[in-house]
N, CA and C atoms as a LAMMPS dump frame, in Angstrom:
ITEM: TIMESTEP
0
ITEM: NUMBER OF ATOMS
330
ITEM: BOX BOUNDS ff ff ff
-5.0000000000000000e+02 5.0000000000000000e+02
-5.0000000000000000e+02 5.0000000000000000e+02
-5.0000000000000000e+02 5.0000000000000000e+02
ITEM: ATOMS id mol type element x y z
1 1 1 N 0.843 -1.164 0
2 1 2 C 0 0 0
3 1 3 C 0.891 1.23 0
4 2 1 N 0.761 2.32 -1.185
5 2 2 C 1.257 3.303 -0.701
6 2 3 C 1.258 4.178 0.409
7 3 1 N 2.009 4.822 0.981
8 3 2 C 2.639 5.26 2.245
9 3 3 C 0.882 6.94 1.991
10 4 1 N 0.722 7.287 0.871
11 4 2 C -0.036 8.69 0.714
12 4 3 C -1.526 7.999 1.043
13 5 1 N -2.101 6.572 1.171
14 5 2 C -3.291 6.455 0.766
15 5 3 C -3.905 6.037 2.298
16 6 1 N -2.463 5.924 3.43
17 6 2 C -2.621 5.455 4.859
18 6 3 C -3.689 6.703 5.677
19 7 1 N -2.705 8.29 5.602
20 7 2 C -3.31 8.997 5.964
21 7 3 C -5.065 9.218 6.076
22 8 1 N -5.115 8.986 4.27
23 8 2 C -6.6 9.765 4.236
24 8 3 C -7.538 8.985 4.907
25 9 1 N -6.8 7.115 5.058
26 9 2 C -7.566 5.959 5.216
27 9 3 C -8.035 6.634 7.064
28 10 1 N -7.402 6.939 7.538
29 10 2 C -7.01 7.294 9.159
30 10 3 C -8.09 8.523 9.325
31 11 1 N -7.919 9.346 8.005
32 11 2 C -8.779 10.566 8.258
33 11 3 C -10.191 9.944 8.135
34 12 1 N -10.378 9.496 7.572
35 12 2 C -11.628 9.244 7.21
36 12 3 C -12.209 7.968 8.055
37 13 1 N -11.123 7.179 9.206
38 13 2 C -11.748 6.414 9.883
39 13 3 C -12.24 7.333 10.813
40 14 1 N -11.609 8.64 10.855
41 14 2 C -11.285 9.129 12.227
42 14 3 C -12.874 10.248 12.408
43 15 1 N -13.016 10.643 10.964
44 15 2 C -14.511 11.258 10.544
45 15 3 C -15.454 10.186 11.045
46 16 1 N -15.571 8.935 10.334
47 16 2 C -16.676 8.01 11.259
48 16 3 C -17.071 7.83 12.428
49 17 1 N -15.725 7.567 13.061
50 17 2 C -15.722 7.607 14.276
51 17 3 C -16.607 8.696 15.29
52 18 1 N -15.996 9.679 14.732
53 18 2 C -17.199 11.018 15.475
54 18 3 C -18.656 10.731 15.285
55 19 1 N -18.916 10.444 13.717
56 19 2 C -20.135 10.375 13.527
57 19 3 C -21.075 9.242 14.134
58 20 1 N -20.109 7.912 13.942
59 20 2 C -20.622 7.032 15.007
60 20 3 C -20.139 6.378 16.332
61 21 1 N -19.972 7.356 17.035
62 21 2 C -19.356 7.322 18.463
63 21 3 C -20.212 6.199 19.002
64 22 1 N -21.391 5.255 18.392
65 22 2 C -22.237 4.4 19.729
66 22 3 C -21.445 3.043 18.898
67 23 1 N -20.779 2.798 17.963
68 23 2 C -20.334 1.77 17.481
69 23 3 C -18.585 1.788 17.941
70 24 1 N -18.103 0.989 18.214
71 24 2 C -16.239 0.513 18.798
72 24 3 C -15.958 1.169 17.513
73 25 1 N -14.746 1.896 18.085
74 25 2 C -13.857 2.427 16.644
75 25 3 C -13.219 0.782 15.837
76 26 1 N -12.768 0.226 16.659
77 26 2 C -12.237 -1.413 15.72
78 26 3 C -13.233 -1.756 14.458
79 27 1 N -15.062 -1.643 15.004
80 27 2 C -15.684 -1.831 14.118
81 27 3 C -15.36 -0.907 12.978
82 28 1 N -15.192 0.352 13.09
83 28 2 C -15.518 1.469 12.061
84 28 3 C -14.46 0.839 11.291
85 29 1 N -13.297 0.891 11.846
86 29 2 C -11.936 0.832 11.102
87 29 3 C -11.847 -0.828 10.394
88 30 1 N -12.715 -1.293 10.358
89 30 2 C -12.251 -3.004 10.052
90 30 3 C -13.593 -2.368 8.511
91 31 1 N -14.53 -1.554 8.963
92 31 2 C -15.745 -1.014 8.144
93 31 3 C -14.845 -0.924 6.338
94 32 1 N -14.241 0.321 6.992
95 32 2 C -13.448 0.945 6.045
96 32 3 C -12.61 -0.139 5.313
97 33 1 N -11.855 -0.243 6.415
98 33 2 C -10.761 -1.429 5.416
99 33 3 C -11.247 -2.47 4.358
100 34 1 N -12.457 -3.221 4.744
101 34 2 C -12.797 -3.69 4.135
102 34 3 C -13.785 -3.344 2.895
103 35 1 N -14.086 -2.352 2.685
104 35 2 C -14.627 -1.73 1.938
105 35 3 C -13.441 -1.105 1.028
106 36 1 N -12.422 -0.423 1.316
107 36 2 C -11.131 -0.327 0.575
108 36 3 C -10.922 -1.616 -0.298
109 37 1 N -10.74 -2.599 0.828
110 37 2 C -10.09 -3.786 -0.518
111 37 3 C -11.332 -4.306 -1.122
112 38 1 N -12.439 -4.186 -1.053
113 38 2 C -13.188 -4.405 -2.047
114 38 3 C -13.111 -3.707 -2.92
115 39 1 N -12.969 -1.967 -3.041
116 39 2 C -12.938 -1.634 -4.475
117 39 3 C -11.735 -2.29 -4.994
118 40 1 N -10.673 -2.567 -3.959
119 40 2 C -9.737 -2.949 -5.273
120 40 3 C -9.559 -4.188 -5.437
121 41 1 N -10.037 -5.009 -5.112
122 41 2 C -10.682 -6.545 -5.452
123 41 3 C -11.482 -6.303 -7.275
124 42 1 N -12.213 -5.182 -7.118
125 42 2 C -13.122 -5.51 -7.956
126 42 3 C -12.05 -4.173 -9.328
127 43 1 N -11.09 -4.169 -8.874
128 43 2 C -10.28 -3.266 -9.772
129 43 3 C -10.884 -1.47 -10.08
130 44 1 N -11.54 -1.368 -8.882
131 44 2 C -11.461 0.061 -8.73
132 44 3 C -10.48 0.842 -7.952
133 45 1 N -10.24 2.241 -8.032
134 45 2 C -9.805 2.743 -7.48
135 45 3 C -10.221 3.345 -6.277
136 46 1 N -9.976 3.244 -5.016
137 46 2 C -10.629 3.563 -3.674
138 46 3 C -10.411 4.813 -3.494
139 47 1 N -11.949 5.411 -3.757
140 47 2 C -11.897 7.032 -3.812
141 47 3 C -12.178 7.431 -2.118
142 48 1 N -11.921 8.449 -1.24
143 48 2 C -12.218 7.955 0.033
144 48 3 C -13.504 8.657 -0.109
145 49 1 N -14.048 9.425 -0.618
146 49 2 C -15.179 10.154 -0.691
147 49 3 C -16.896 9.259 -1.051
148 50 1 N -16.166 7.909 -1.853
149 50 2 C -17.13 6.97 -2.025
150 50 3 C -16.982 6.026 -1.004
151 51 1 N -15.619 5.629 -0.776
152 51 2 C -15.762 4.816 0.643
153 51 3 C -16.375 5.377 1.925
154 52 1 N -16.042 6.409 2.011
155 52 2 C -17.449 7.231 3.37
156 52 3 C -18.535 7.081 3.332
157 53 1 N -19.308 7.562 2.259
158 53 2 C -20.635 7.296 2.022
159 53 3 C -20.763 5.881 1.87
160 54 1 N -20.087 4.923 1.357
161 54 2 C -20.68 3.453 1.519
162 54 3 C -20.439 3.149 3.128
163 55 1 N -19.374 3.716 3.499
164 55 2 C -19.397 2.923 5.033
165 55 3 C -20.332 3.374 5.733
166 56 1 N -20.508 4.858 5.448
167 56 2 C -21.444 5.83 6.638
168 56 3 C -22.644 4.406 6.461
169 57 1 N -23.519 4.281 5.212
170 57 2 C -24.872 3.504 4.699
171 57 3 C -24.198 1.897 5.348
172 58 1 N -23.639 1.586 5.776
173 58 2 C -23.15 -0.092 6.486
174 58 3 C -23.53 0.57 7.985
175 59 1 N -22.551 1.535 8.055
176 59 2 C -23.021 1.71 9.971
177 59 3 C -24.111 2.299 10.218
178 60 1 N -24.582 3.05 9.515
179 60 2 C -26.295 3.647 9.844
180 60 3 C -27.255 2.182 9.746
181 61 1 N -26.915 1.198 9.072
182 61 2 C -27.675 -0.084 8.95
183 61 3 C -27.237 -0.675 10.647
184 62 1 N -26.177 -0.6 10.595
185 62 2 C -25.773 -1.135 11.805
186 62 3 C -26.124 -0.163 13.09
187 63 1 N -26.464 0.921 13.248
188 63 2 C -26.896 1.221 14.348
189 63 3 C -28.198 1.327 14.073
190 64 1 N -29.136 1.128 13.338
191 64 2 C -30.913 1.216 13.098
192 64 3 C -31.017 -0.293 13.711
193 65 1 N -30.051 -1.211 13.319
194 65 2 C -30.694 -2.698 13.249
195 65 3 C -29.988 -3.484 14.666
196 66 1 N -30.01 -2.259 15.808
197 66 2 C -29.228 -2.586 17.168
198 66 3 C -30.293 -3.388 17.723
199 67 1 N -30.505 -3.675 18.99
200 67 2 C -31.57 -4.226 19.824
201 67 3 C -31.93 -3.236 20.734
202 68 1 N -32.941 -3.222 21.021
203 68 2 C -33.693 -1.851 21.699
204 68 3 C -33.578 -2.389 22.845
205 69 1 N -32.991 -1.301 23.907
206 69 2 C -32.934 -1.468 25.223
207 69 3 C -34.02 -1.944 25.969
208 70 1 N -34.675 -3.175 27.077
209 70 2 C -35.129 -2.916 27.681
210 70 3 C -35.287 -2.562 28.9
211 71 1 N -35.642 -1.551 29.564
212 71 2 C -35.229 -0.553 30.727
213 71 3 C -36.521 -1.41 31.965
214 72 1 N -37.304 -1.641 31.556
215 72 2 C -38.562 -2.244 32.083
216 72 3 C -38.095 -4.034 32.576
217 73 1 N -37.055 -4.535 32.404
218 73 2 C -36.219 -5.531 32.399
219 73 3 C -37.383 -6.874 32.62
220 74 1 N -38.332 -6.517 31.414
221 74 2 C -39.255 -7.986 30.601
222 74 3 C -38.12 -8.818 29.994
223 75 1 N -37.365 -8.463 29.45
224 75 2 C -36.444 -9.286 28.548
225 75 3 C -34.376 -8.914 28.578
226 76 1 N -34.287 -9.862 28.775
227 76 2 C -32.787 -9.276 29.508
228 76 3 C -32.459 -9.456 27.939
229 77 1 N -31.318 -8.739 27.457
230 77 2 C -30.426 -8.58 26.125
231 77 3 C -29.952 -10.105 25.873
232 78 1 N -29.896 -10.732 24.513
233 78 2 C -29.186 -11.567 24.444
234 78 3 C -27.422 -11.538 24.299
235 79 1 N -26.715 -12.038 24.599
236 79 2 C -25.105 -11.731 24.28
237 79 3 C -25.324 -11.965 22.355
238 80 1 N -23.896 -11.156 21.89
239 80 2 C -24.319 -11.351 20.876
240 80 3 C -23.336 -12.671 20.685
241 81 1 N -23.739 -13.132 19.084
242 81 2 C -23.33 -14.324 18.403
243 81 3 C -24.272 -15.366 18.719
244 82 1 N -25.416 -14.893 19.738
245 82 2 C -26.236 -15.922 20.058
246 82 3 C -27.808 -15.956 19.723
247 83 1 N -28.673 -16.727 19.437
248 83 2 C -29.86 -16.492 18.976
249 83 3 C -30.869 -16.308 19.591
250 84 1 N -31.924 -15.326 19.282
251 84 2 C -32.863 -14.918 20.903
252 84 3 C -33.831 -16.621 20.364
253 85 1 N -34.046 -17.056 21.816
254 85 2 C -35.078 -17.882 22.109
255 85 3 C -36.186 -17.551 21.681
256 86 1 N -37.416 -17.549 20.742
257 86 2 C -38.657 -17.521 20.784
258 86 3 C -39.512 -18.445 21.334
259 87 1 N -40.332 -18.197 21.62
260 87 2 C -41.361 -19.328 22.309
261 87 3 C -42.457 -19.831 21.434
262 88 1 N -42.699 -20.887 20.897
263 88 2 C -43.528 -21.238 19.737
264 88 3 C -44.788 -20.824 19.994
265 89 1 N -45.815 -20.767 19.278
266 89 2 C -47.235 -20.38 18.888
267 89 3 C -47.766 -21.553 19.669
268 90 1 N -48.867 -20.718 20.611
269 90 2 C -49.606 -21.376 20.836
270 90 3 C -50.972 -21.666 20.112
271 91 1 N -51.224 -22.816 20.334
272 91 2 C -52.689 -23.827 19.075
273 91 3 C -53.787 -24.006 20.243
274 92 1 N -55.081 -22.951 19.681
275 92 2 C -55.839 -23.713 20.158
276 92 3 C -56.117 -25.195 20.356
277 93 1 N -56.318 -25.721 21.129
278 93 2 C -56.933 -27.155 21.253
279 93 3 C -58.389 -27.47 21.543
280 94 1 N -58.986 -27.329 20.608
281 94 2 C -60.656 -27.059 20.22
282 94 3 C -60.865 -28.477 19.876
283 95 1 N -59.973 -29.396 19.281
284 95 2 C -60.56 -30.262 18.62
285 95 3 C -60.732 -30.139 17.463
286 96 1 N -60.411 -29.624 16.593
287 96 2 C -61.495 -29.144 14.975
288 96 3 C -60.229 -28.992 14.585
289 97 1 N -59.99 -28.388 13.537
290 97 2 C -59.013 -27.713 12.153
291 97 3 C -58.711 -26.154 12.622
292 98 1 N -57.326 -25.794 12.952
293 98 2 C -57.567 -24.066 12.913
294 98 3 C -58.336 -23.427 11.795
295 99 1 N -58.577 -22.191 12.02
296 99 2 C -59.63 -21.425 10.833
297 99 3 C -58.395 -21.13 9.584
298 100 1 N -58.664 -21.116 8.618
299 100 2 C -58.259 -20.719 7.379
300 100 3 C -57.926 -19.334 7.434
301 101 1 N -56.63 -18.951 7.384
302 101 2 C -56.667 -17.293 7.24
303 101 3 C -56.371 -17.159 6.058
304 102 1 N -56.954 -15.46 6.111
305 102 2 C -57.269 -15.132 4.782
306 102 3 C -55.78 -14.463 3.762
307 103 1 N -55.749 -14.577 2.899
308 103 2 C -54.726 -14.257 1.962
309 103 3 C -53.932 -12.465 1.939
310 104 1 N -53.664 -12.151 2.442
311 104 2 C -52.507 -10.911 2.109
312 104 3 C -52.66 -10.071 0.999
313 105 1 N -53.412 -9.174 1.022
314 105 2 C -53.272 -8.742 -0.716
315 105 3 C -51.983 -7.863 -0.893
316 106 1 N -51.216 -8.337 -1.466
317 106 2 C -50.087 -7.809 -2.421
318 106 3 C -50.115 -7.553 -3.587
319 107 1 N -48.992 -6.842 -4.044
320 107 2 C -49.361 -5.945 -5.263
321 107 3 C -48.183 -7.581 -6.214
322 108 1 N -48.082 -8.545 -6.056
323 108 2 C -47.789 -9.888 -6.238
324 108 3 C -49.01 -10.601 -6.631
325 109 1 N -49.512 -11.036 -5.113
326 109 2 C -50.351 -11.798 -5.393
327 109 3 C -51.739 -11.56 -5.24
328 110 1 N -52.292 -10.631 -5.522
329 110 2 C -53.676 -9.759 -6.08
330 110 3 C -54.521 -10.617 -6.45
């Protein structure tokens, strides 16, 4: 890597960083990097002005798609790498057939 392309890489982790202070700088900076060697995987040139805006649109995904605190402590946080437990649907037990629900109208299947 040239020695001129380290700086801007640093400046521009260092811009994210401010902007997303609720995410670990390691994340931001692993963000970037890898978004660098993808353009040049794919034989572009890594403009940093397009790598910002693609990273900013990765970490704005990544802080919209966090887990919402609960303060009311119904549900304790799961650690991550791990899968939240759901609790299956409960079935009436009537005896009979559940009812038939009705179809979804989509602009598909109309």
């Amino acid at each position: 890597m040239s020695p001129s392309v380290v700086p801007t890489r640093d400046d521009l982790v260092a811009r994210l960083r401010v902007r997303f202070a609720d995410i670990p700088a390691e994340n931001v900076r692993r963000c970037v990097d890898d978004l660098w060697c993808c353009c040049t995987h794919l034989g572009m040139r890594p403009d940093a002005r397009t790598i910002e805006r693609l990273a900013a649109s990765r970490l704005t995904g990544v802080v919209r798609g966090a887990r919402p605190p609960y303060p009311d402590g119904e549900r304790a946080p799961v650690p991550p790498g791990r899968a939240a437990a759901t609790p299956a649907p409960v079935r009436p037990t009537t005896g009979g057939p559940a009812p038939a629900r009705a179809a979804a109208r989509t602009p598909i299947g109309m």
